[in-house]
VOPAGU-2260 file (C-alpha; in pm, 1 decimal, decimal comma):
REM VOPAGU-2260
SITE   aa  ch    i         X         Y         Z
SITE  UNK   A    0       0,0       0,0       0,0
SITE  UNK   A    1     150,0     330,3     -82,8
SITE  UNK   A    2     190,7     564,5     240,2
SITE  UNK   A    3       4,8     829,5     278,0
SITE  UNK   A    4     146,5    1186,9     391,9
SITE  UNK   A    5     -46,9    1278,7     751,7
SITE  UNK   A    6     -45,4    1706,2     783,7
SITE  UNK   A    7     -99,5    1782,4    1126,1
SITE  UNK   A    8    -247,3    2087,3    1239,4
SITE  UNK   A    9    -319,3    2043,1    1612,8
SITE  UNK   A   10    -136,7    1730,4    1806,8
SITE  UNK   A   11    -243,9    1672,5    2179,0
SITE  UNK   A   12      51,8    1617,3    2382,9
SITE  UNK   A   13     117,7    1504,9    2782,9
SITE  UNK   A   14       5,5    1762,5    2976,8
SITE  UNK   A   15     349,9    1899,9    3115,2
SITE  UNK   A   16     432,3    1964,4    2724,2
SITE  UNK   A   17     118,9    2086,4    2635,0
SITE  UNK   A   18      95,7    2421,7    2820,4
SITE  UNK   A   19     429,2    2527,8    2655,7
SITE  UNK   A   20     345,0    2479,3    2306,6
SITE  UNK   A   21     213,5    2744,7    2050,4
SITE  UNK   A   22     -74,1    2690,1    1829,8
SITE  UNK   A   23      40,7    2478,6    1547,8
SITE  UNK   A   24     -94,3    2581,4    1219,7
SITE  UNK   A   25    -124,2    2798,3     891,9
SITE  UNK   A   26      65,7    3103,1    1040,3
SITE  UNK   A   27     428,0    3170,0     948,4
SITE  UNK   A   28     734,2    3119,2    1217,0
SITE  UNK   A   29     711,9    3403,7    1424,6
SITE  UNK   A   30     934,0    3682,7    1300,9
SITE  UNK   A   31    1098,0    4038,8    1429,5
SITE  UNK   A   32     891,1    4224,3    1623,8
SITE  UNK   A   33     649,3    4519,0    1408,9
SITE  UNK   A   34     869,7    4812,2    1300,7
SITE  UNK   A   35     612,3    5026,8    1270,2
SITE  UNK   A   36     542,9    5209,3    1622,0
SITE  UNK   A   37     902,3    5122,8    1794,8
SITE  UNK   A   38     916,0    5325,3    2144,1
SITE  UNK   A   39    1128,9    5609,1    2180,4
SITE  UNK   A   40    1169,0    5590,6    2542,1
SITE  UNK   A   41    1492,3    5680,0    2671,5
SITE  UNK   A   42    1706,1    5407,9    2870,4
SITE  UNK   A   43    1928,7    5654,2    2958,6
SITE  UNK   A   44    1943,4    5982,3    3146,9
SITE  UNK   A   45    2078,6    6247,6    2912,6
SITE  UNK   A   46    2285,6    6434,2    3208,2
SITE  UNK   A   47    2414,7    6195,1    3466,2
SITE  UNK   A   48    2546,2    6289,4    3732,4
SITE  UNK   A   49    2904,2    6110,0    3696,3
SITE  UNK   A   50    3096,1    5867,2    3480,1
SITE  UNK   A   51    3062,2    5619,3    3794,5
SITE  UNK   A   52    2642,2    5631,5    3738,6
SITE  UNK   A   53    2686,9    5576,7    3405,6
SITE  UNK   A   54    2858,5    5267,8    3410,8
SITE  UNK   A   55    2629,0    5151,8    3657,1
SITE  UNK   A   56    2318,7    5210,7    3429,2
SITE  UNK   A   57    2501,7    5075,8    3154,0
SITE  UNK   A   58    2567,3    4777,4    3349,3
SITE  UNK   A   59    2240,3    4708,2    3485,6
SITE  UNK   A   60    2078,2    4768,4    3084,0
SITE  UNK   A   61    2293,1    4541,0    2947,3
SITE  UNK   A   62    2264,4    4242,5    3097,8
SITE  UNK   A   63    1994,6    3988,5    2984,6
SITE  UNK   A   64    1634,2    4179,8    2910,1
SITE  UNK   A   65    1501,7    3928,0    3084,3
SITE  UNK   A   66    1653,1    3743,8    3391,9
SITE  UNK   A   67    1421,8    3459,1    3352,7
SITE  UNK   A   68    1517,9    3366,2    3002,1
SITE  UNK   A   69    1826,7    3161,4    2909,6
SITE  UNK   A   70    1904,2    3108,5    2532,6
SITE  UNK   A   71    2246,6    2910,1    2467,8
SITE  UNK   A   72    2179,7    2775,9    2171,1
SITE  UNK   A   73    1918,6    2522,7    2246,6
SITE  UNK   A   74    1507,3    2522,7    2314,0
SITE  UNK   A   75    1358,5    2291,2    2573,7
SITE  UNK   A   76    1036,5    2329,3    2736,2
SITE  UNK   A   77    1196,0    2551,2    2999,9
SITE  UNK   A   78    1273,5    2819,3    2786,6
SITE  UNK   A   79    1038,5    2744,2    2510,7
SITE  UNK   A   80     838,1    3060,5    2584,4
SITE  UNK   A   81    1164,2    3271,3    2435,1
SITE  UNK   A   82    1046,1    3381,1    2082,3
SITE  UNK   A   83    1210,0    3723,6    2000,5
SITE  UNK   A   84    1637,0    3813,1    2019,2
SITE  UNK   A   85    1543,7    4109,7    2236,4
SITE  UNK   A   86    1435,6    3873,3    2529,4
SITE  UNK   A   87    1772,6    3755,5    2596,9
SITE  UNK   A   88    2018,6    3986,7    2402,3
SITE  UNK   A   89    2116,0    4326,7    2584,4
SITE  UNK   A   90    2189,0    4485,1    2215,4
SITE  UNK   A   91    1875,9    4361,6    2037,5
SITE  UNK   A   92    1680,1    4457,6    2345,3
SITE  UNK   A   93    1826,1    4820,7    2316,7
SITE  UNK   A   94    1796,3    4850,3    1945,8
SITE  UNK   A   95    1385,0    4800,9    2019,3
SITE  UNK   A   96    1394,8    5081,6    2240,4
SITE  UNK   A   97    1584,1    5313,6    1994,2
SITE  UNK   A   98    1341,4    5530,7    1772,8
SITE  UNK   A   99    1461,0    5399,2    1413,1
SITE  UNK   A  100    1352,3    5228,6    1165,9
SITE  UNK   A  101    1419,8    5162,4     753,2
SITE  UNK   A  102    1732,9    5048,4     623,0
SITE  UNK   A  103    1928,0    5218,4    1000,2
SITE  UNK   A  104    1737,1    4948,0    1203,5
SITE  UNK   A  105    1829,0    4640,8     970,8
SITE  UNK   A  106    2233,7    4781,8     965,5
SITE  UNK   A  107    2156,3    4752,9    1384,7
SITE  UNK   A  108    2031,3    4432,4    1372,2
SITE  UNK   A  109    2274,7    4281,8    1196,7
SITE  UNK   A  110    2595,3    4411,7    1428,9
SITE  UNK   A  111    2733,7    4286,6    1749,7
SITE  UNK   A  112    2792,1    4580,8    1962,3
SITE  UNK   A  113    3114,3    4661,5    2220,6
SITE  UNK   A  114    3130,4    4931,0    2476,4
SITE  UNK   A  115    3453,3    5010,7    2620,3
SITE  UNK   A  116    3398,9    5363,4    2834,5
SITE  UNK   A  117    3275,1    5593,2    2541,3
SITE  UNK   A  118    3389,4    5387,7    2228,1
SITE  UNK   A  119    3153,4    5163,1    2085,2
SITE  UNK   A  120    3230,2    4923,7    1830,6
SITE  UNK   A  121    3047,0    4771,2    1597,7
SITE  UNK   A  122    3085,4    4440,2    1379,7
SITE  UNK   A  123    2855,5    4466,1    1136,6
SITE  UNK   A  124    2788,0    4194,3     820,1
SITE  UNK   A  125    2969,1    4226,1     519,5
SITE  UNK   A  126    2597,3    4272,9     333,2
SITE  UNK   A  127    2518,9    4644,0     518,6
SITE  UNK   A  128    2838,5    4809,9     425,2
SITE  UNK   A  129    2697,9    4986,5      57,7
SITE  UNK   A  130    2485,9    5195,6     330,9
SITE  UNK   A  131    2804,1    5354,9     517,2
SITE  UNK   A  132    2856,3    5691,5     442,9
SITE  UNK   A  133    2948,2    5993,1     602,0
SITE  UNK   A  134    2580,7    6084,8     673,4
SITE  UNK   A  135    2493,0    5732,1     781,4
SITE  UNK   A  136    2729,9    5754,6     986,0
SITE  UNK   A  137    2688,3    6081,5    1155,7
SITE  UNK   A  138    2345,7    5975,4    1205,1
SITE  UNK   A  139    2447,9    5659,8    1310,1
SITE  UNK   A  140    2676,2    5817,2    1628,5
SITE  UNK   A  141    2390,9    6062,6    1720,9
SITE  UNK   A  142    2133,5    5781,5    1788,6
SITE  UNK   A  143    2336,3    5555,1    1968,3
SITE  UNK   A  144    2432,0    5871,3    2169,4
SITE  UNK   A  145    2103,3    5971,9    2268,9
SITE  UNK   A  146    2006,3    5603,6    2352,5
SITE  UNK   A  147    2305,3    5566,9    2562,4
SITE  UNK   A  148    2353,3    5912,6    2702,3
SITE  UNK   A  149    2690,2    5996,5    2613,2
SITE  UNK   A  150    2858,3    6143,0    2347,1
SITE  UNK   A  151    3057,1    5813,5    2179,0
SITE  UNK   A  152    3354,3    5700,9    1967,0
SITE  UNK   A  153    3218,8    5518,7    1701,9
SITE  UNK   A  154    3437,7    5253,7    1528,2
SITE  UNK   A  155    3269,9    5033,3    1248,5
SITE  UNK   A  156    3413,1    4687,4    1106,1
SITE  UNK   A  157    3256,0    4456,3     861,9
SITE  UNK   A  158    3246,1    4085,6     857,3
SITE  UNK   A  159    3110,5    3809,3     683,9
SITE  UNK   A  160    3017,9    3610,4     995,9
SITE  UNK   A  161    2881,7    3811,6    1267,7
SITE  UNK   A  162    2726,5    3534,7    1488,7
SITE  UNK   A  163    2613,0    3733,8    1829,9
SITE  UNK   A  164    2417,5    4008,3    1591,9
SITE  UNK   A  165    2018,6    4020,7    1669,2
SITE  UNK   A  166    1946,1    3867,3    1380,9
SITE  UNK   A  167    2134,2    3552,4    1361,6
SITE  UNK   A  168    2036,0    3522,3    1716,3
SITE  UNK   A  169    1680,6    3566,7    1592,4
SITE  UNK   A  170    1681,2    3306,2    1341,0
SITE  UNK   A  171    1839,1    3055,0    1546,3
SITE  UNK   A  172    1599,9    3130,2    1777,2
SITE  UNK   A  173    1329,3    3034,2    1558,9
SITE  UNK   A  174    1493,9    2719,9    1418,9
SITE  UNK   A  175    1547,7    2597,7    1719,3
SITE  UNK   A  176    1182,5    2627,9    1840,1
SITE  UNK   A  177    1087,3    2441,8    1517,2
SITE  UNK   A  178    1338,6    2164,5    1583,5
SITE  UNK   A  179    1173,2    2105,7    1936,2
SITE  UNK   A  180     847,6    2098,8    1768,6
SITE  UNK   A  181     919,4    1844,6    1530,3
SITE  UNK   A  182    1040,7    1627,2    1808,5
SITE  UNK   A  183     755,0    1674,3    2035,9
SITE  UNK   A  184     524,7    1531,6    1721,4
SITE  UNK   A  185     750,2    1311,5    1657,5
SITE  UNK   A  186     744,0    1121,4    1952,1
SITE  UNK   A  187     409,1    1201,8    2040,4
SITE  UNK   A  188     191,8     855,3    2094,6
SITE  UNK   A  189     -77,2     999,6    1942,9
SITE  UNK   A  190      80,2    1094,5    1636,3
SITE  UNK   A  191     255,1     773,0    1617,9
SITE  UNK   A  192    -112,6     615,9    1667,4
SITE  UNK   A  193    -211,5     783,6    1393,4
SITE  UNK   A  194     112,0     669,2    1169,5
SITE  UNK   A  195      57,1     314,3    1214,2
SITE  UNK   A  196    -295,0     327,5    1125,3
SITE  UNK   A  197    -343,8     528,1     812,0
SITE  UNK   A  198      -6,7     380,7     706,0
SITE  UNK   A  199     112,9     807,4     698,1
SITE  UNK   A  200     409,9    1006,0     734,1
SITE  UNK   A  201     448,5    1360,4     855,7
SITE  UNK   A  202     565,4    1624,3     638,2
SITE  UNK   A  203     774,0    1790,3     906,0
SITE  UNK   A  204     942,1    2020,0     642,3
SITE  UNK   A  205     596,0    2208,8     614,7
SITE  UNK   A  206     557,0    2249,7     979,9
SITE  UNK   A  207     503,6    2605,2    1080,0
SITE  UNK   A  208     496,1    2737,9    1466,3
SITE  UNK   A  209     469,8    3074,8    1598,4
Protein backbone atom coordinates (compact mmCIF):
# COMPACT_ATOMS: atom_id res chain seq x y z
CA UNK A 1 0.00 0.00 0.00
CA UNK A 2 1.50 3.30 -0.83
CA UNK A 3 1.91 5.64 2.40
CA UNK A 4 0.05 8.30 2.78
CA UNK A 5 1.47 11.87 3.92
CA UNK A 6 -0.47 12.79 7.52
CA UNK A 7 -0.45 17.06 7.84
CA UNK A 8 -1.00 17.82 11.26
CA UNK A 9 -2.47 20.87 12.39
CA UNK A 10 -3.19 20.43 16.13
CA UNK A 11 -1.37 17.30 18.07
CA UNK A 12 -2.44 16.72 21.79
CA UNK A 13 0.52 16.17 23.83
CA UNK A 14 1.18 15.05 27.83
CA UNK A 15 0.06 17.63 29.77
CA UNK A 16 3.50 19.00 31.15
CA UNK A 17 4.32 19.64 27.24
CA UNK A 18 1.19 20.86 26.35
CA UNK A 19 0.96 24.22 28.20
CA UNK A 20 4.29 25.28 26.56
CA UNK A 21 3.45 24.79 23.07
CA UNK A 22 2.14 27.45 20.50
CA UNK A 23 -0.74 26.90 18.30
CA UNK A 24 0.41 24.79 15.48
CA UNK A 25 -0.94 25.81 12.20
CA UNK A 26 -1.24 27.98 8.92
CA UNK A 27 0.66 31.03 10.40
CA UNK A 28 4.28 31.70 9.48
CA UNK A 29 7.34 31.19 12.17
CA UNK A 30 7.12 34.04 14.25
CA UNK A 31 9.34 36.83 13.01
CA UNK A 32 10.98 40.39 14.29
CA UNK A 33 8.91 42.24 16.24
CA UNK A 34 6.49 45.19 14.09
CA UNK A 35 8.70 48.12 13.01
CA UNK A 36 6.12 50.27 12.70
CA UNK A 37 5.43 52.09 16.22
CA UNK A 38 9.02 51.23 17.95
CA UNK A 39 9.16 53.25 21.44
CA UNK A 40 11.29 56.09 21.80
CA UNK A 41 11.69 55.91 25.42
CA UNK A 42 14.92 56.80 26.71
CA UNK A 43 17.06 54.08 28.70
CA UNK A 44 19.29 56.54 29.59
CA UNK A 45 19.43 59.82 31.47
CA UNK A 46 20.79 62.48 29.13
CA UNK A 47 22.86 64.34 32.08
CA UNK A 48 24.15 61.95 34.66
CA UNK A 49 25.46 62.89 37.32
CA UNK A 50 29.04 61.10 36.96
CA UNK A 51 30.96 58.67 34.80
CA UNK A 52 30.62 56.19 37.95
CA UNK A 53 26.42 56.31 37.39
CA UNK A 54 26.87 55.77 34.06
CA UNK A 55 28.58 52.68 34.11
CA UNK A 56 26.29 51.52 36.57
CA UNK A 57 23.19 52.11 34.29
CA UNK A 58 25.02 50.76 31.54
CA UNK A 59 25.67 47.77 33.49
CA UNK A 60 22.40 47.08 34.86
CA UNK A 61 20.78 47.68 30.84
CA UNK A 62 22.93 45.41 29.47
CA UNK A 63 22.64 42.43 30.98
CA UNK A 64 19.95 39.88 29.85
CA UNK A 65 16.34 41.80 29.10
CA UNK A 66 15.02 39.28 30.84
CA UNK A 67 16.53 37.44 33.92
CA UNK A 68 14.22 34.59 33.53
CA UNK A 69 15.18 33.66 30.02
CA UNK A 70 18.27 31.61 29.10
CA UNK A 71 19.04 31.08 25.33
CA UNK A 72 22.47 29.10 24.68
CA UNK A 73 21.80 27.76 21.71
CA UNK A 74 19.19 25.23 22.47
CA UNK A 75 15.07 25.23 23.14
CA UNK A 76 13.59 22.91 25.74
CA UNK A 77 10.37 23.29 27.36
CA UNK A 78 11.96 25.51 30.00
CA UNK A 79 12.73 28.19 27.87
CA UNK A 80 10.39 27.44 25.11
CA UNK A 81 8.38 30.60 25.84
CA UNK A 82 11.64 32.71 24.35
CA UNK A 83 10.46 33.81 20.82
CA UNK A 84 12.10 37.24 20.00
CA UNK A 85 16.37 38.13 20.19
CA UNK A 86 15.44 41.10 22.36
CA UNK A 87 14.36 38.73 25.29
CA UNK A 88 17.73 37.55 25.97
CA UNK A 89 20.19 39.87 24.02
CA UNK A 90 21.16 43.27 25.84
CA UNK A 91 21.89 44.85 22.15
CA UNK A 92 18.76 43.62 20.37
CA UNK A 93 16.80 44.58 23.45
CA UNK A 94 18.26 48.21 23.17
CA UNK A 95 17.96 48.50 19.46
CA UNK A 96 13.85 48.01 20.19
CA UNK A 97 13.95 50.82 22.40
CA UNK A 98 15.84 53.14 19.94
CA UNK A 99 13.41 55.31 17.73
CA UNK A 100 14.61 53.99 14.13
CA UNK A 101 13.52 52.29 11.66
CA UNK A 102 14.20 51.62 7.53
CA UNK A 103 17.33 50.48 6.23
CA UNK A 104 19.28 52.18 10.00
CA UNK A 105 17.37 49.48 12.03
CA UNK A 106 18.29 46.41 9.71
CA UNK A 107 22.34 47.82 9.66
CA UNK A 108 21.56 47.53 13.85
CA UNK A 109 20.31 44.32 13.72
CA UNK A 110 22.75 42.82 11.97
CA UNK A 111 25.95 44.12 14.29
CA UNK A 112 27.34 42.87 17.50
CA UNK A 113 27.92 45.81 19.62
CA UNK A 114 31.14 46.62 22.21
CA UNK A 115 31.30 49.31 24.76
CA UNK A 116 34.53 50.11 26.20
CA UNK A 117 33.99 53.63 28.35
CA UNK A 118 32.75 55.93 25.41
CA UNK A 119 33.89 53.88 22.28
CA UNK A 120 31.53 51.63 20.85
CA UNK A 121 32.30 49.24 18.31
CA UNK A 122 30.47 47.71 15.98
CA UNK A 123 30.85 44.40 13.80
CA UNK A 124 28.55 44.66 11.37
CA UNK A 125 27.88 41.94 8.20
CA UNK A 126 29.69 42.26 5.20
CA UNK A 127 25.97 42.73 3.33
CA UNK A 128 25.19 46.44 5.19
CA UNK A 129 28.38 48.10 4.25
CA UNK A 130 26.98 49.86 0.58
CA UNK A 131 24.86 51.96 3.31
CA UNK A 132 28.04 53.55 5.17
CA UNK A 133 28.56 56.92 4.43
CA UNK A 134 29.48 59.93 6.02
CA UNK A 135 25.81 60.85 6.73
CA UNK A 136 24.93 57.32 7.81
CA UNK A 137 27.30 57.55 9.86
CA UNK A 138 26.88 60.82 11.56
CA UNK A 139 23.46 59.75 12.05
CA UNK A 140 24.48 56.60 13.10
CA UNK A 141 26.76 58.17 16.29
CA UNK A 142 23.91 60.63 17.21
CA UNK A 143 21.34 57.82 17.89
CA UNK A 144 23.36 55.55 19.68
CA UNK A 145 24.32 58.71 21.69
CA UNK A 146 21.03 59.72 22.69
CA UNK A 147 20.06 56.04 23.53
CA UNK A 148 23.05 55.67 25.62
CA UNK A 149 23.53 59.13 27.02
CA UNK A 150 26.90 59.96 26.13
CA UNK A 151 28.58 61.43 23.47
CA UNK A 152 30.57 58.14 21.79
CA UNK A 153 33.54 57.01 19.67
CA UNK A 154 32.19 55.19 17.02
CA UNK A 155 34.38 52.54 15.28
CA UNK A 156 32.70 50.33 12.49
CA UNK A 157 34.13 46.87 11.06
CA UNK A 158 32.56 44.56 8.62
CA UNK A 159 32.46 40.86 8.57
CA UNK A 160 31.10 38.09 6.84
CA UNK A 161 30.18 36.10 9.96
CA UNK A 162 28.82 38.12 12.68
CA UNK A 163 27.26 35.35 14.89
CA UNK A 164 26.13 37.34 18.30
CA UNK A 165 24.17 40.08 15.92
CA UNK A 166 20.19 40.21 16.69
CA UNK A 167 19.46 38.67 13.81
CA UNK A 168 21.34 35.52 13.62
CA UNK A 169 20.36 35.22 17.16
CA UNK A 170 16.81 35.67 15.92
CA UNK A 171 16.81 33.06 13.41
CA UNK A 172 18.39 30.55 15.46
CA UNK A 173 16.00 31.30 17.77
CA UNK A 174 13.29 30.34 15.59
CA UNK A 175 14.94 27.20 14.19
CA UNK A 176 15.48 25.98 17.19
CA UNK A 177 11.82 26.28 18.40
CA UNK A 178 10.87 24.42 15.17
CA UNK A 179 13.39 21.64 15.83
CA UNK A 180 11.73 21.06 19.36
CA UNK A 181 8.48 20.99 17.69
CA UNK A 182 9.19 18.45 15.30
CA UNK A 183 10.41 16.27 18.09
CA UNK A 184 7.55 16.74 20.36
CA UNK A 185 5.25 15.32 17.21
CA UNK A 186 7.50 13.12 16.58
CA UNK A 187 7.44 11.21 19.52
CA UNK A 188 4.09 12.02 20.40
CA UNK A 189 1.92 8.55 20.95
CA UNK A 190 -0.77 10.00 19.43
CA UNK A 191 0.80 10.95 16.36
CA UNK A 192 2.55 7.73 16.18
CA UNK A 193 -1.13 6.16 16.67
CA UNK A 194 -2.11 7.84 13.93
CA UNK A 195 1.12 6.69 11.70
CA UNK A 196 0.57 3.14 12.14
CA UNK A 197 -2.95 3.27 11.25
CA UNK A 198 -3.44 5.28 8.12
CA UNK A 199 -0.07 3.81 7.06
CA UNK A 200 1.13 8.07 6.98
CA UNK A 201 4.10 10.06 7.34
CA UNK A 202 4.49 13.60 8.56
CA UNK A 203 5.65 16.24 6.38
CA UNK A 204 7.74 17.90 9.06
CA UNK A 205 9.42 20.20 6.42
CA UNK A 206 5.96 22.09 6.15
CA UNK A 207 5.57 22.50 9.80
CA UNK A 208 5.04 26.05 10.80
CA UNK A 209 4.96 27.38 14.66
CA UNK A 210 4.70 30.75 15.98
Amino acid sequence: MRSKALTVSAVALPAAQANDLPAIGNQSVSEYPDETDPETEQLYPEDPANQAMLDSLWQQTHQQADPGKVFDGEINEQNFSIRFAAEVDSWAALIEKMPVGGLMRLFLLNSAMQLNEQRLALCVHQSQQHLDSSDFRAQLLSLLSEAIGQPLQLQINYSNDVPQCPLAIQQRIEQERLSYVSRLMQQDPKVQQLQQQFDASLLLDTLQVN
